[in-house]
C-alpha positions in Angstrom: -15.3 -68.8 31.1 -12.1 -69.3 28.9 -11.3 -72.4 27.4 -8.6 -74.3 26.6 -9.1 -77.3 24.2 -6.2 -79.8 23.6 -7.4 -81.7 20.7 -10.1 -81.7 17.5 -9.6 -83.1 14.3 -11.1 -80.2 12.1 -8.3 -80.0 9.8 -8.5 -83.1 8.5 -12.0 -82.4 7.6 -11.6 -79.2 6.1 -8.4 -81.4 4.2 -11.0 -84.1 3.1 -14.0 -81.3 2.3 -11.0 -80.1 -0.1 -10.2 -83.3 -1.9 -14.0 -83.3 -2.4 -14.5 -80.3 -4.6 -15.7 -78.1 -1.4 -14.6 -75.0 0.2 -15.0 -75.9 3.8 -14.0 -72.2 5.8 -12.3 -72.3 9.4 -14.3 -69.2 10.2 -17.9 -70.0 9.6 -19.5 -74.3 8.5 -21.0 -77.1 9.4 -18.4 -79.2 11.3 -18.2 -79.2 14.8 -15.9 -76.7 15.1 -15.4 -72.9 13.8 -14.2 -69.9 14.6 -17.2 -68.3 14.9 -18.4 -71.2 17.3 -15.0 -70.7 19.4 -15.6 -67.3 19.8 -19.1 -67.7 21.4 -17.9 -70.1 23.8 -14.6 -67.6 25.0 -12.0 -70.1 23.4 -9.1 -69.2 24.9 -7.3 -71.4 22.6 -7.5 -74.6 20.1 -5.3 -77.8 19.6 -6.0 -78.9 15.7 -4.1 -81.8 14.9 -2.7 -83.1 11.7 -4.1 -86.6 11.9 -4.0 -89.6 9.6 -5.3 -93.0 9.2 -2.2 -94.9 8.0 -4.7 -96.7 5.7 -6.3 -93.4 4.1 -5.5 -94.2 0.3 -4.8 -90.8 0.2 -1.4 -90.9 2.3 -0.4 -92.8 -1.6 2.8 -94.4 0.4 3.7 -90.9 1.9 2.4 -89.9 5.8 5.0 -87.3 5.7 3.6 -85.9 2.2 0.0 -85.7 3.4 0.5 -84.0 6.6 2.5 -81.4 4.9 -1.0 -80.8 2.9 -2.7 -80.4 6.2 -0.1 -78.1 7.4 -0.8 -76.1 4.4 -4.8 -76.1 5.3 -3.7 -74.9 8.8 -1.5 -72.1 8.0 -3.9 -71.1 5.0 -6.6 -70.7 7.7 -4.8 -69.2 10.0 -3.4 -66.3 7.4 -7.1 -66.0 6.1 -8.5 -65.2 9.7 -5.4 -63.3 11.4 -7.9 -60.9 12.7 -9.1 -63.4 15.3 -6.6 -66.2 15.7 -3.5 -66.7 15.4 -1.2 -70.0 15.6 1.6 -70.0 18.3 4.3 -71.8 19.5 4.9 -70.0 22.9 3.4 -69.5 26.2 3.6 -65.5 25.7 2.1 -65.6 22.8 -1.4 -67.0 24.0 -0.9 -64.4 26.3 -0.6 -61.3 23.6 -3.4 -62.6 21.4 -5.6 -62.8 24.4 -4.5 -59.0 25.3 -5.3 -58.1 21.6 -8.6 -59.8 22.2 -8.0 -63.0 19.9 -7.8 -66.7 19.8 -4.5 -68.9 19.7 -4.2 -71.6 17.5 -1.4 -74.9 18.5 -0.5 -77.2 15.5 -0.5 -80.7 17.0 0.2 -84.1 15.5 -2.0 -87.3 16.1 -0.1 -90.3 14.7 3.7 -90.7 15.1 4.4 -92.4 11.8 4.0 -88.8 10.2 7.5 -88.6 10.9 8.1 -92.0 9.4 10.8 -92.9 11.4 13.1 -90.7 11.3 13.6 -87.5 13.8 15.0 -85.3 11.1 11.3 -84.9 10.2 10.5 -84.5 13.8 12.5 -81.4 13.6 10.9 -80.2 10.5 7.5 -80.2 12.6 8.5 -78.6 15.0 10.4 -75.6 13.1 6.8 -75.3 11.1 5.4 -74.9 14.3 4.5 -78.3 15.9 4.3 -78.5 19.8 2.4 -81.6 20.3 2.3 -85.1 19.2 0.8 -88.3 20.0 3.2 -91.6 19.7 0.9 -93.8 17.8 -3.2 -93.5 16.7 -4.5 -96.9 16.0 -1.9 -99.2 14.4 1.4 -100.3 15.8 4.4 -98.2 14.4 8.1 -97.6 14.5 7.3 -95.8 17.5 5.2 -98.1 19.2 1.8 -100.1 20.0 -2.2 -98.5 20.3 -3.9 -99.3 23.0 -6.6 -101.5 20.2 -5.9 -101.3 16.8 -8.7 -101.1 14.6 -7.0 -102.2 11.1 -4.6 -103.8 9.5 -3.4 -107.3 10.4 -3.7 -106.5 13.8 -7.2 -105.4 13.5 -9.0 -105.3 16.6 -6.1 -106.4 19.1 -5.8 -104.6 22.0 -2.0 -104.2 22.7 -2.2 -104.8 26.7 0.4 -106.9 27.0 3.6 -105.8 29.1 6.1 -106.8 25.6 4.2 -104.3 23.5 6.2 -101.4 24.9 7.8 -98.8 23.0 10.5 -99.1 20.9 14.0 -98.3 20.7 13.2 -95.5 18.3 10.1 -94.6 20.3 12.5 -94.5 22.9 14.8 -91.9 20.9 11.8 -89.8 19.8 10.9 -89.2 23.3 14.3 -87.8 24.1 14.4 -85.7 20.5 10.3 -84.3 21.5 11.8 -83.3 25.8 15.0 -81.7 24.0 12.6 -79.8 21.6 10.0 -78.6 24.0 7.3 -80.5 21.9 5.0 -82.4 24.4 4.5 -86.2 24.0 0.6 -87.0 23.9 0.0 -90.4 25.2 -3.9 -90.3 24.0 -4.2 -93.8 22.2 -0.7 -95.1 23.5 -1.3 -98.6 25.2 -0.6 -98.8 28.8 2.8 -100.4 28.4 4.0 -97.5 26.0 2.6 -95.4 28.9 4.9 -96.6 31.3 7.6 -96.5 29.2 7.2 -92.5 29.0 6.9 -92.5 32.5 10.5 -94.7 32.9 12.6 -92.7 29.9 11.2 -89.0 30.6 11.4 -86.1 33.1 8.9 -83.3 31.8 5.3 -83.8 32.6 3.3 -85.5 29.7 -0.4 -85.1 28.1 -3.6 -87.6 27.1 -5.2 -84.9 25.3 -8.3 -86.7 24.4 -8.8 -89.6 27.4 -11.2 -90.5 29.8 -11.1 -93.3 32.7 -11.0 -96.8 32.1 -13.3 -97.3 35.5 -16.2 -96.2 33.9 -15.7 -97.0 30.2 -13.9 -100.3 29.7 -12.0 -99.7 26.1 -8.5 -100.2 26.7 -8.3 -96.2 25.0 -9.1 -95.1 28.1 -7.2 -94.9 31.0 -7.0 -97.4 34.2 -6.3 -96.1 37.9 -2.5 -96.6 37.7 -1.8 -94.1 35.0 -4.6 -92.1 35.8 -2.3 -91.3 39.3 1.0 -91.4 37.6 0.4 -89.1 35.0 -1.1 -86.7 38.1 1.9 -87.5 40.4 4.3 -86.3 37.0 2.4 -83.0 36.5 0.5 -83.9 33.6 -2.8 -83.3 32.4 -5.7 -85.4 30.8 -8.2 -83.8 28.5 -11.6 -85.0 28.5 -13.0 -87.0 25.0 -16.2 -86.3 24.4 -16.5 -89.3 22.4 -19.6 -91.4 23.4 -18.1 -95.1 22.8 -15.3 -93.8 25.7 -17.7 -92.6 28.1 -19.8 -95.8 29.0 -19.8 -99.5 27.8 -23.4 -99.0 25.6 -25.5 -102.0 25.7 -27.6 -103.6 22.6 -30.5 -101.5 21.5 -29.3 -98.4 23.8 -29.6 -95.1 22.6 -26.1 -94.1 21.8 -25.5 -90.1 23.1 -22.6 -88.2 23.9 -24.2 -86.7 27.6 -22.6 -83.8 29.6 -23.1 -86.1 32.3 -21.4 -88.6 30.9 -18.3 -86.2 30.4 -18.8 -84.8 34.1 -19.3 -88.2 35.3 -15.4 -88.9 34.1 -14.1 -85.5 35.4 -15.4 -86.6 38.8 -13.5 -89.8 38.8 -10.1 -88.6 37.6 -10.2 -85.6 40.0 -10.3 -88.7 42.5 -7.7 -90.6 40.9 -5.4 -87.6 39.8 -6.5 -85.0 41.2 -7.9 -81.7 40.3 -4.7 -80.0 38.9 -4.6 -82.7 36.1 -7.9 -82.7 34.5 -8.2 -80.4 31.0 -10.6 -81.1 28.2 -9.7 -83.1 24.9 -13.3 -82.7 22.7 -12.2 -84.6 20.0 -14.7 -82.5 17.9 -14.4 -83.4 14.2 -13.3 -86.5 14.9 -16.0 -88.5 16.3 -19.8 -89.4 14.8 -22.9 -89.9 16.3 -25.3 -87.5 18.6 -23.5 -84.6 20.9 -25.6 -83.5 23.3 -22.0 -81.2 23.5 -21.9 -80.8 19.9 -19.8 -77.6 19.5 -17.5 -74.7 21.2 -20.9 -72.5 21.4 -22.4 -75.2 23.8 -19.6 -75.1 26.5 -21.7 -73.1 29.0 -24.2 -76.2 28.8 -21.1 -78.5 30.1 -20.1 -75.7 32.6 -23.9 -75.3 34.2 -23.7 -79.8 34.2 -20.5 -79.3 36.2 -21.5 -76.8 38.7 -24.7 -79.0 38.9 -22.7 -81.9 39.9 -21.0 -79.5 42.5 -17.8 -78.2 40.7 -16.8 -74.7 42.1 -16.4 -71.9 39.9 -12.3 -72.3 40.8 -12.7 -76.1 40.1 -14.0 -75.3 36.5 -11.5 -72.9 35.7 -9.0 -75.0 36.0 -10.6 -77.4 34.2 -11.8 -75.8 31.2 -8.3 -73.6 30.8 -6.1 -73.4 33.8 -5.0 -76.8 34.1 -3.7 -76.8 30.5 -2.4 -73.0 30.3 -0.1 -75.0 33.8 1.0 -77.1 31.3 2.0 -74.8 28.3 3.5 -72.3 30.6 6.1 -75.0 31.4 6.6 -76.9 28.4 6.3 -74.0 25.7 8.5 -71.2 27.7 
C-alpha cells in the first residue's frame, strides 16, 4: 500500500551527524528513516523538513544561514540517489517518478522564523523548491505563538489565550504562502493562530504532524473545534507518532509509541473530521523514546493494527496516501 508521509525531521539529523565528523547517508543508516526503509514500505513519497530550534547555537544569529545548509544536505542527497528519488515541486511530478518506479521527495519548512521576517526570503524557499511550511515550532515569532513553548522566557507557557493570535506579518505571510502555492502547516500553531488561518485564508490548510487533543491533552494537539474546521475547509491532518501526543502517560508508566495508540487517534478524527481529512505526519527523526512504529519498513504493522480495528482497505488508502495526494493535487497544480 502506498504511502504518503507529510513530515520527518531526517535532515536535520543527517545536518547534525555532519557537524559531528560523520557521514550519515539518505540511502542506507541508522535513523529512522532511509531510503532503503521507504522503499520496503512502498513510500510513495516523503515530506523532510528543514527544521530548527531557534536556540541551536548553531543558527550563530542566522536561521536563514543554517537552513540554507540543510537545503544543501537535501539537494546533495537527492542528486546522490537520483536513481530512486527525486525532489518535486508539482503534483505531476509525483506522478512521473511513480511511473518510472521511484520515490518523490517535498522540501518542507518547520519553523517560520527561517524566513526571519521578511517574505523576500519566503520567495527564495520557494524558488529552491519549498512547498510547505509551518508558522511557528516552539517559540513565539514574528509570525506568531506555539501552542507551548518549551524555551526561552516563555518556557513552558502554553499560548491558549484568544490575544496570542497571529500577527500582522503572520497575517501577510499567509497571503504571500496562498499566492505562491506553498501550503501553510498549522502543526505546533496555537489554537488562536489556527483560527486566524481559518478567518484570513481560502485554500485548504495542513497539521502535518497532529493528533487529537481528546485523547492526549497537550495543547500540540488538536481540540474538536479545529479538528472539524480544518475537515469542513478541505484540509488534512497527518498522524504524529510521537508518544507524549498520543496519551497523557502517568508516573512510572512504560512510555511506548503503540500502533494502537496511533489507530486510536485516527479513529477519533475520522469522527470529528471525517475520513477524507486524515493523512499521516510520522515525525520520524524527530522524536526519542521506544517506536513500536519505528521506521517506513514497519508500515504494514500499522496497516494490519488498522484493519484490526476495522479500517477497510479504501479507508486505509486514503489514509496512508490518498487523502494527502487530494491535497497536493490542488495546492501544487
Amino acid at each position: 500500500m502506498k504511502v504518503a508521509d507529510m513530515h520527518c525531521d531526517t535532515i536535520l539529523a543527517i545536518q547534525r551527524g555532519k557537524e559531528q565528523g560523520k557521514e550519515i547517508s539518505l540511502r542506507k543508516n541508522n535513523l529512522n528513516v532511509d531510503l532503503e526503509r521507504m522503499k520496503k514500505g512502498d513510500y510513495l513519497i516523503q515530506n523532510f523538513a528543514i527544521f530548527l530550534d531557534l536556540e541551536d547555537p548553531m543558527l550563530a544569529g542566522s536561521p536563514f544561514r543554517y537552513a540554507m545548509k540543510m537545503a544543501d544536505v537535501f539537494y546533495r542527497e537527492m542528486e546522490k540517489n537520483r536513481d530512486w528519488i527525486r525532489p518535486v515541486t508539482k503534483y505531476e511530478e509525483i506522478e512521473e517518478n511513480r511511473k518510472n518506479g521511484r520515490m518523490s521527495a517535498l522540501l518542507t519548512l518547520e519553523e517560520g522564523e527561517i524566513c526571519e521576517g521578511d517574505p523576500a526570503l519566503l520567495r527564495d524557499f520557494y524558488r529552491m523548491g519549498a512547498r510547505m511550511m509551518t508558522l511557528t515550532w516552539n517559540y513565539p515569532n514574528q509570525l506568531g505563538y506555539p501552542a507551548k513553548a518549551t524555551g526561552g522566557e516563555f518556557a513552558g507557557k502554553a499560548f491558549s489565550e484568544a490575544g496570542y493570535g497571529l500577527t500582522a506579518r503572520g497575517i501577510e505571510f499567509l497571503e504571500e504562502m496562498e499566492n505562491l502555492g506553498m501550503i501553510i502547516d498549522v502543526a505546533h500553531l496555537n489554537d488562536a493562530g489556527i483560527r486566524d488561518v481559518l478567518k484570513f485564508t481560502k485554500k485548504p490548510f495542513v497539521a502535518s504532524h497532529s493528533n487529537a487533543r481528546h485523547l492526549c491533552s497537550h495543547p500540540r494537539n488538536l481540540n474538536d473545534e479545529l479538528l472539524k474546521a480544518i475537515g469542513e475547509r478541505g484540509g488534512v491532518i497527518g498522524l504524529n507518532y510521537y508518544a507524549y501526543f498520543l496519551r497523557d502517560w502517568k508516573d512510572g508508566e512504560t512510555v511506548v509509541s503503540r500502533a494502537e495508540d496511533i489507530v486510536a487517534h485516527a479513529k477519533y478524527i475520522c469522527d470529528m473530521a471525517g475520513i477524507e481529512a486524515l493523512g499521516l505526519g510520522s515525525d520520524f527523526d524527530g522524536m526519542n523514546g521506544e517506536l513500536e512504529i519505528a521506521s517506513p519498513a514497519d508500515m504494514t504493522k500499522l496497516e494490519d493494527v488498522f484493519k484490526k480495528n476495522g479500517f477497510t482497505e479504501s479507508e486505509i488508502e486514503k489514509i496512508f496516501c490518498k487523502n494527502v495526494m487530494r491535497i497536493y493535487r490542488e495546492l501544487l497544480g
